[in-house]
C-alpha positions in Angstrom: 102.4 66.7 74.9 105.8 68.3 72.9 109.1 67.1 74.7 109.7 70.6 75.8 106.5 70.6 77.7 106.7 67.3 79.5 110.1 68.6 80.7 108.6 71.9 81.7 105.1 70.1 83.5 107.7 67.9 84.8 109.6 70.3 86.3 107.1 72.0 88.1 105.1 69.2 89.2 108.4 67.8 90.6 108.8 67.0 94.0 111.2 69.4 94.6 109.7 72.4 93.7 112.5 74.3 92.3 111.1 75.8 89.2 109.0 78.4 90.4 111.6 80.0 92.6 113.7 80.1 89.5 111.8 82.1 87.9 112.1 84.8 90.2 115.7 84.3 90.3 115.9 85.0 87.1 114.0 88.5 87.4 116.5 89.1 89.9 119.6 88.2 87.8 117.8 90.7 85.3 118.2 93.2 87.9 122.0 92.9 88.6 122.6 93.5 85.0 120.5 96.5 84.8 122.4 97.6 87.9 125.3 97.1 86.3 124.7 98.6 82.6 123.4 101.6 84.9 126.4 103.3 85.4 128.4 102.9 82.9 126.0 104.5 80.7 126.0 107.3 83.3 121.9 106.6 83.8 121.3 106.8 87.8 117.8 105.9 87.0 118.6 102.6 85.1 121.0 101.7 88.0 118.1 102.6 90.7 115.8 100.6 88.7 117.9 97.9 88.5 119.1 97.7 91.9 115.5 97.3 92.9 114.5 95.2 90.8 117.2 93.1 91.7 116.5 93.3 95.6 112.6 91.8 94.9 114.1 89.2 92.7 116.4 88.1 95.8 113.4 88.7 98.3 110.8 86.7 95.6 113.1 83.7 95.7 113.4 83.5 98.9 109.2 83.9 99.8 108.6 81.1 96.7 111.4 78.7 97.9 109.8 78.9 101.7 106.5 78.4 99.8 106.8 76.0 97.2 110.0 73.5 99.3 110.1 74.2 102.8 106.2 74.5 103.1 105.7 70.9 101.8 108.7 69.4 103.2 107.4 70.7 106.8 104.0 69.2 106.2 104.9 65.5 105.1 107.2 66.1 108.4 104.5 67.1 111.2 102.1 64.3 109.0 105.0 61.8 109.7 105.8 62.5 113.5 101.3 62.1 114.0 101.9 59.1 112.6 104.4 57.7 115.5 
């Protein structure tokens, strides 16, 4: 494997599981510029647009950091106290 790849299979296989929320908070940080370059090019559409695509970048990251952190972290925790 390249170096860029290991980093990037690294980063997703990582325990933490922060690279797949990231990309959605990246879709969302698209957004807030869009909502922002909106109106001041006086285009309410653009600004609509961007504003919602901003709001289900912010609603994405939240889902995929429940699913992808919090999901796993719960588990090892429940397997952990039917261990005791």
């Amino acid at each position: 494997m390249t170096r860029p790849t290991s980093i990037f299979a690294a980063l997703h296989s990582n325990e933490e599981g922060h690279a797949t929320p990231a990309i959605a908070t990246v879709v969302g940080s698209a957004g807030a510029i869009l909502l922002g370059v909106g109106p001041a090019n006086d285009s309410g559409g653009l600004a609509i647009a961007g504003g919602i695509i901003a709001g289900l970048g912010v609603l994405a990251a939240g889902v995929l950091h429940h699913r992808e952190v919090d999901y796993h972290l719960y588990r090892r925790i429940e397997a952990l106290e039917k261990k005791s």
